[in-house]
C-alpha positions in Angstrom: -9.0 -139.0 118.8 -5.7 -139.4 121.2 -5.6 -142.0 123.4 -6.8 -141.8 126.7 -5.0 -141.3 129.9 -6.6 -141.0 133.8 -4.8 -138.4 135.9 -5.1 -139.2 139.4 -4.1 -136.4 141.9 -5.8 -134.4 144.7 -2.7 -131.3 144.0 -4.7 -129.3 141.6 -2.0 -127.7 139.8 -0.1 -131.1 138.9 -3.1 -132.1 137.8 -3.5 -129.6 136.0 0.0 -129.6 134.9 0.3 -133.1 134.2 -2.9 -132.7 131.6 -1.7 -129.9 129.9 1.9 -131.3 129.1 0.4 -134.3 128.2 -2.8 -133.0 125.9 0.0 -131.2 124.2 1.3 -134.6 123.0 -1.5 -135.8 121.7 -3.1 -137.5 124.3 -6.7 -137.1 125.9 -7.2 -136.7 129.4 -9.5 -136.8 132.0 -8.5 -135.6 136.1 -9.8 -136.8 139.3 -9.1 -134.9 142.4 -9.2 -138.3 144.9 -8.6 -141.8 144.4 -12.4 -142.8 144.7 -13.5 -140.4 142.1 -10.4 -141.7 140.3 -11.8 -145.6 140.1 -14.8 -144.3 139.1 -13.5 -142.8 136.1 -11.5 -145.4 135.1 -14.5 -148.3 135.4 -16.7 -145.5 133.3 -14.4 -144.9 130.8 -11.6 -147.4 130.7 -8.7 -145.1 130.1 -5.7 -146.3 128.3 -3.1 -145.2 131.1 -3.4 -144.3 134.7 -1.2 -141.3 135.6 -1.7 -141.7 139.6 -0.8 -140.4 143.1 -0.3 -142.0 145.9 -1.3 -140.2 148.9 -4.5 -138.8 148.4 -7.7 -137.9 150.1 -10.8 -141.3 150.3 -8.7 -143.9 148.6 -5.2 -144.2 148.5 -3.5 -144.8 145.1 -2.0 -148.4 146.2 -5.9 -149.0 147.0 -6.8 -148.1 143.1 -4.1 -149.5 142.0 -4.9 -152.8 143.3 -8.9 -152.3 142.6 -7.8 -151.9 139.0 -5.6 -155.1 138.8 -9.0 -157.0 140.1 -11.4 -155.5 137.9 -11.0 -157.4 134.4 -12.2 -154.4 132.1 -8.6 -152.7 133.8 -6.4 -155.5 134.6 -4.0 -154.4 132.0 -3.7 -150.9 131.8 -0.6 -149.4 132.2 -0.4 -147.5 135.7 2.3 -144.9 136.2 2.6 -143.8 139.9 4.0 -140.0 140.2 4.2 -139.8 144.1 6.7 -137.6 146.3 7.2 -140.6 148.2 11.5 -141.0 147.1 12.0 -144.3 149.5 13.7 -147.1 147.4 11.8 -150.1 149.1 8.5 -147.9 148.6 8.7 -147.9 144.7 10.5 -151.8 144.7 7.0 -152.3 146.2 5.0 -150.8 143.8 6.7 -152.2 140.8 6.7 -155.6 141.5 2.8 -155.4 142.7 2.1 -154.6 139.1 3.1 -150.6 138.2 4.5 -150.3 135.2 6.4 -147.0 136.4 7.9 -145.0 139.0 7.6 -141.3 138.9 9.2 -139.1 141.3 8.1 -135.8 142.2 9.6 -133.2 141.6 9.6 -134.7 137.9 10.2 -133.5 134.2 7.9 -132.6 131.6 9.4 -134.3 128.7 10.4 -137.3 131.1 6.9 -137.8 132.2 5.6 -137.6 128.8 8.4 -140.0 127.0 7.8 -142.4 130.3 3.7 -142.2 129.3 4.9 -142.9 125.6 6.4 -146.0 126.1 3.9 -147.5 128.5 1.4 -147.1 126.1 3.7 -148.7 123.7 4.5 -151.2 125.4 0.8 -152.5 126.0 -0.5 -152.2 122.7 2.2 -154.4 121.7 1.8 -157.1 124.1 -1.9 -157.1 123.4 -1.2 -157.2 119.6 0.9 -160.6 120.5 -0.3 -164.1 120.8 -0.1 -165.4 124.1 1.1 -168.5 123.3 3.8 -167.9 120.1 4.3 -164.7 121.6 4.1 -163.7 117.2 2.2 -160.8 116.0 -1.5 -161.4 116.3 -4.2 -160.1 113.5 -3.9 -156.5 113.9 -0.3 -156.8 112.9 -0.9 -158.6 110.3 -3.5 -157.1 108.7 -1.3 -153.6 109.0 1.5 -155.5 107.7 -0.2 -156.5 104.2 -1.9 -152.9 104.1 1.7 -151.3 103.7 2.7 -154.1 101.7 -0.5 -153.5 99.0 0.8 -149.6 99.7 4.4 -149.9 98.8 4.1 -151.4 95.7 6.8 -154.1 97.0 7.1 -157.6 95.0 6.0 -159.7 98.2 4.0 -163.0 98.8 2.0 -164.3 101.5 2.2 -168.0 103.2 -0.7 -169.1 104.7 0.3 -172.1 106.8 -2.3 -174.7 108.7 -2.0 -178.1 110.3 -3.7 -181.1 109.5 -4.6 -184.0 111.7 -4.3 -181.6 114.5 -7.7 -181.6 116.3 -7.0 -185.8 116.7 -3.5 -184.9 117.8 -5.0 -182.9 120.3 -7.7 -185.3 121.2 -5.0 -187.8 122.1 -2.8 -186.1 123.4 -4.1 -182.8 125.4 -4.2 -179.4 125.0 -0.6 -179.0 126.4 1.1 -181.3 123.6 -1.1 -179.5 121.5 0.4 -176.3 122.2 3.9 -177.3 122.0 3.7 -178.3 118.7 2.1 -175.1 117.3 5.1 -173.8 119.5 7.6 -176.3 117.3 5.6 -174.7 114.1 6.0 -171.3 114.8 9.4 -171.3 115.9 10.4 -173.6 113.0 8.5 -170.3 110.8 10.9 -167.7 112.7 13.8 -169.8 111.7 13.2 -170.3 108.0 11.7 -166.6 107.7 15.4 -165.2 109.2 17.0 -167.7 107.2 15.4 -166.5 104.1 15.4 -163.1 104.1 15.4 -159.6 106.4 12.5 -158.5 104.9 10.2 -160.9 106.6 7.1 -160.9 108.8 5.5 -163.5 110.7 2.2 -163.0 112.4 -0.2 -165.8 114.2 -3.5 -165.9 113.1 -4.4 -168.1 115.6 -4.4 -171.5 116.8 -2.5 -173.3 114.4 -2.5 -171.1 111.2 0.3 -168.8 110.6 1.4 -166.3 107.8 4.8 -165.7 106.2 5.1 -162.7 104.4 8.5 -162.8 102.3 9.9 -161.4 99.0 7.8 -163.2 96.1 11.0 -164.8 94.7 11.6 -166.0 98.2 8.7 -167.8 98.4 8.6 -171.0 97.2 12.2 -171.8 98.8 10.5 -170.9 102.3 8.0 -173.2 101.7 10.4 -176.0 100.6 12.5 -175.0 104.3 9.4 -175.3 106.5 7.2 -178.3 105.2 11.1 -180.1 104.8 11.9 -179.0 108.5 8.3 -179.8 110.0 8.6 -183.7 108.6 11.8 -183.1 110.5 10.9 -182.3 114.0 7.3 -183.1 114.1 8.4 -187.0 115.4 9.8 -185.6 118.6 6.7 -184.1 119.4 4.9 -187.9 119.9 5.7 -190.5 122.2 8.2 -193.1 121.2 5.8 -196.1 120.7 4.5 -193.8 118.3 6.8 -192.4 116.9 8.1 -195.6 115.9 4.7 -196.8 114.8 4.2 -193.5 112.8 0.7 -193.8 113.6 -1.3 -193.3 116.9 -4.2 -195.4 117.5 -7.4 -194.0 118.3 -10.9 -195.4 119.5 -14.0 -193.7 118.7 -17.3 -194.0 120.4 -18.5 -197.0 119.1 -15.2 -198.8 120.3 -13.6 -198.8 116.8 -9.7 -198.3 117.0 -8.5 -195.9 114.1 -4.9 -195.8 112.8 -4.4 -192.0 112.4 -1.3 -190.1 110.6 1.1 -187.7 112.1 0.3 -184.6 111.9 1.2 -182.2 108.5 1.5 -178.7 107.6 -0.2 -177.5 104.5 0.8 -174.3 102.6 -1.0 -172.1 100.7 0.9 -169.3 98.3 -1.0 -166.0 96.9 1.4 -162.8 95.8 1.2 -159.5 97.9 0.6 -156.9 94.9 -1.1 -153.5 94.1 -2.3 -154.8 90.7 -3.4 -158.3 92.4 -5.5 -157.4 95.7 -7.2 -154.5 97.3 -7.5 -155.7 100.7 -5.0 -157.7 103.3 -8.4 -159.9 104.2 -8.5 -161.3 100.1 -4.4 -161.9 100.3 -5.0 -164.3 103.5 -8.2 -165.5 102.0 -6.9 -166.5 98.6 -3.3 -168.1 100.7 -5.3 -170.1 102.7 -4.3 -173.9 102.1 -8.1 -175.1 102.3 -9.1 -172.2 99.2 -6.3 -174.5 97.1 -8.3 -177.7 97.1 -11.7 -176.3 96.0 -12.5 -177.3 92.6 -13.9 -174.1 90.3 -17.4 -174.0 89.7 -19.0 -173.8 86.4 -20.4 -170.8 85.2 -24.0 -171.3 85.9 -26.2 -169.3 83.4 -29.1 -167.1 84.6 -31.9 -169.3 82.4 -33.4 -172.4 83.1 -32.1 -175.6 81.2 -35.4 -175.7 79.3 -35.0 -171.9 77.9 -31.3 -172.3 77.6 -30.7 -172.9 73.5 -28.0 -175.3 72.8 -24.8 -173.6 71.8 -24.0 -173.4 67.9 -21.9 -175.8 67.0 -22.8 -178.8 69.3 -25.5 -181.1 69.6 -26.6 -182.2 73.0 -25.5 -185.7 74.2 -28.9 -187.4 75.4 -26.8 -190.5 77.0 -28.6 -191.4 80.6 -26.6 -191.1 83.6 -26.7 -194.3 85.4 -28.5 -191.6 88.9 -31.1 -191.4 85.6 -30.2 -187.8 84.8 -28.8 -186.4 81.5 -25.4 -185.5 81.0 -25.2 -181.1 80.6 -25.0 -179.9 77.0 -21.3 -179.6 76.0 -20.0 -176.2 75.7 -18.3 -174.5 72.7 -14.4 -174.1 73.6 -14.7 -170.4 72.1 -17.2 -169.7 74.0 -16.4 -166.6 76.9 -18.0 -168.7 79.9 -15.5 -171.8 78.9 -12.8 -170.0 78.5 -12.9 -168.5 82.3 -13.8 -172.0 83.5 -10.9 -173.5 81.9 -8.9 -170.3 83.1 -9.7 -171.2 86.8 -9.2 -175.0 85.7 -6.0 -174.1 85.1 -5.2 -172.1 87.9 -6.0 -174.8 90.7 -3.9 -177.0 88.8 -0.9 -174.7 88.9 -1.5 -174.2 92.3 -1.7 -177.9 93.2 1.6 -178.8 90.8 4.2 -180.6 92.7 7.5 -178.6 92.6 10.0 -181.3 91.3 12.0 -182.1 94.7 8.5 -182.8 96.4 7.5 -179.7 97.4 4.3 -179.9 99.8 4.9 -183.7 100.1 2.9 -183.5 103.7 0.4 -181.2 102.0 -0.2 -180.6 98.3 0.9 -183.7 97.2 -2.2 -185.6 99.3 -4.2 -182.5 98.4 -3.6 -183.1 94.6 -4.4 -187.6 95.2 -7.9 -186.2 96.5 -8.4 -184.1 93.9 -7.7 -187.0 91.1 -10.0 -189.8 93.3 -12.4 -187.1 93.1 -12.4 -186.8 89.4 -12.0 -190.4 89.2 -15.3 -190.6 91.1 -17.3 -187.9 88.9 -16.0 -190.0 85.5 -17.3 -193.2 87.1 -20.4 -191.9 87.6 -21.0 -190.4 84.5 -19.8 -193.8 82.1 -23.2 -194.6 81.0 -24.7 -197.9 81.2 -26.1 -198.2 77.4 -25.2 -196.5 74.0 -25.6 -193.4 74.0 -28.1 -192.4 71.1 -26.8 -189.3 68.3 
């Protein structure tokens, strides 16, 4: 199904007309003969356009036009006046109250239909745009990776995120806040044209972005943004704090807290065929927070006192010192440790510092909470006596 388009006109046969040429492009479209019936349509319906009149029988179209600008559901539908009315300072009028064309009859068929065209354009692009980055919102981005994973082209998604923003924001206000997603995604447009032509940027929302750039490109546009963001991010704070490089917070038990500037974090995950079936899994798997989750063991589907031990080990009885047993070993042949060790293996590639500090505001504290994590679990499981064979 076409998009929709009103057709406002109490002249039956440019109504008429007016459908006809445009249902021949593709379009679907509904007539009113009066500017009340008109309204009515459009608050039933919600049309995607407004082809309307202006002198006409009930309510004039300047009246619909400016009931539609007040009625939310309609605010932003393009409205195309097509009115015999030729006076320059008539149509000025119009245009600056919020038409998004001018029309006059006697008028042409393909004029009219290419002038329709490119309203409609026009606002789905501006609704597929972030208000405030003014970058392609979801929609985009989601078609973007689709003909990616179609073309078969060698491509790799960035998935960037801030940290420490919500306290940023918190200190600060929600207009600092939003210049510095502003700083982010402009530095993103830089790098991205810097990098390559073959480039797309889109705004997820608040402050997560995607980078879509060749695959060999990828890892130098990550160096270029976390490298630029340490950069810029300073002028973004006030200079007692900026030269702290801290800002103090106090929480609701009157505790100040010393709390870091804020850092982007990146998350890399190729664009292939072969590699994902869906744009949702390539922004899923890029996303910086799926990076610092640790793999799960394979968990087997019987109960540890049906489970046999595996062939080959014995079953270390040592206490815990929480008073629970240590889990059987597992045989490094076996199927189930090979795709733990597989996944192992995978986060650790993922969180391995390039060698000229690569993620240094991200990856590299992502990968000292990983090890105090570890450092943790092997505390807890030294036992507190000997351990009996």
């Amino acid at each position: 199904m076409g998009q929709r388009v009103l057709v406002v006109d109490d002249d039956p046969e440019v109504r008429s007309l007016v459908m006809a040429t445009l249902g021949d492009a593709g379009y679907e479209c509904m007539g009113a003969a009066d500017g009340l019936e008109g309204l009515r349509l459009a608050r039933l319906h919600t049309p995607d356009a407004v082809v309307l009149d202006v002198f006409m029988p009930k309510l004039s179209g300047d009246d619909v036009h400016h009931a539609l600008r007040r009625d939310s559901a309609t605010r932003y539908v393009p409205v195309i006046f097509l009115s015999a009315d030729t006076a320059p300072k008539d149509k000025a009028r119009r245009l600056l109250d919020g038409a998004d064309d001018y029309i006059s009859k006697p008028f042409d068929l393909d004029e009219l239909t290419a002038r329709v065209t490119a309203s409609l354009r026009s606002a789905t692009s501006l609704r597929a745009l972030n208000p405030l980055s003014g970058l392609p919102g979801n929609v985009s981005i989601s078609n973007e990776l689709t003909r990616r994973l179609g073309d078969g082209s060698r491509s790799a998604c960035l998935y960037a995120d801030l940290d420490h923003f919500k306290e940023f924001n918190d200190h600060y206000g929600f207009a600092r806040g939003d210049q510095m997603i502003v700083l982010l995604a402009r530095l993103i447009v830089t790098v991205a044209e810097a990098i390559s032509t073959d480039t797309f940027v889109g705004h997820v929302g608040g402050d997560d972005f995607v980078l879509v750039v060749p695959e060999a490109a990828a890892e130098d546009s990550a160096r270029a943004i976390v490298r630029g963001f340490d950069e810029l991010v300073p002028t973004v704070y006030d200079p007692s704090d900026r030269k702290k490089r801290f800002i103090v917070r106090t929480d609701r038990r009157g505790v100040q807290h010393n709390l870091p500037f804020v850092t982007v974090s990146l998350g890399i995950v190729p664009v292939a065929p072969e590699r994902r079936r869906s744009p949702s899994g390539a922004t899923a798997r890029a996303g910086p927070s799926t990076v610092a989750k640790r793999p799960r063991p394979r968990q087997s589907s019987r109960s540890p006192e049906t489970q046999p031990p595996r062939p080959g080990h014995g079953e270390c009885t040592a206490p815990r010192r929480d008073g629970h047993r240590r889990a059987p070993a597992r045989n490094p042949r076996d199927p189930a440790a090979a795709a733990d060790r597989a996944r192992t293996d995978h986060v650790r590639h993922a969180l391995r510092p390039p060698r000229d500090a690569l993620f240094r505001s991200g990856v590299r504290r992502l990968r000292a909470d990983v090890g105090a994590a570890r450092a943790g679990d092997a505390a807890q499981d030294r036992p507190s006596g000997r351990a009996s064979r």
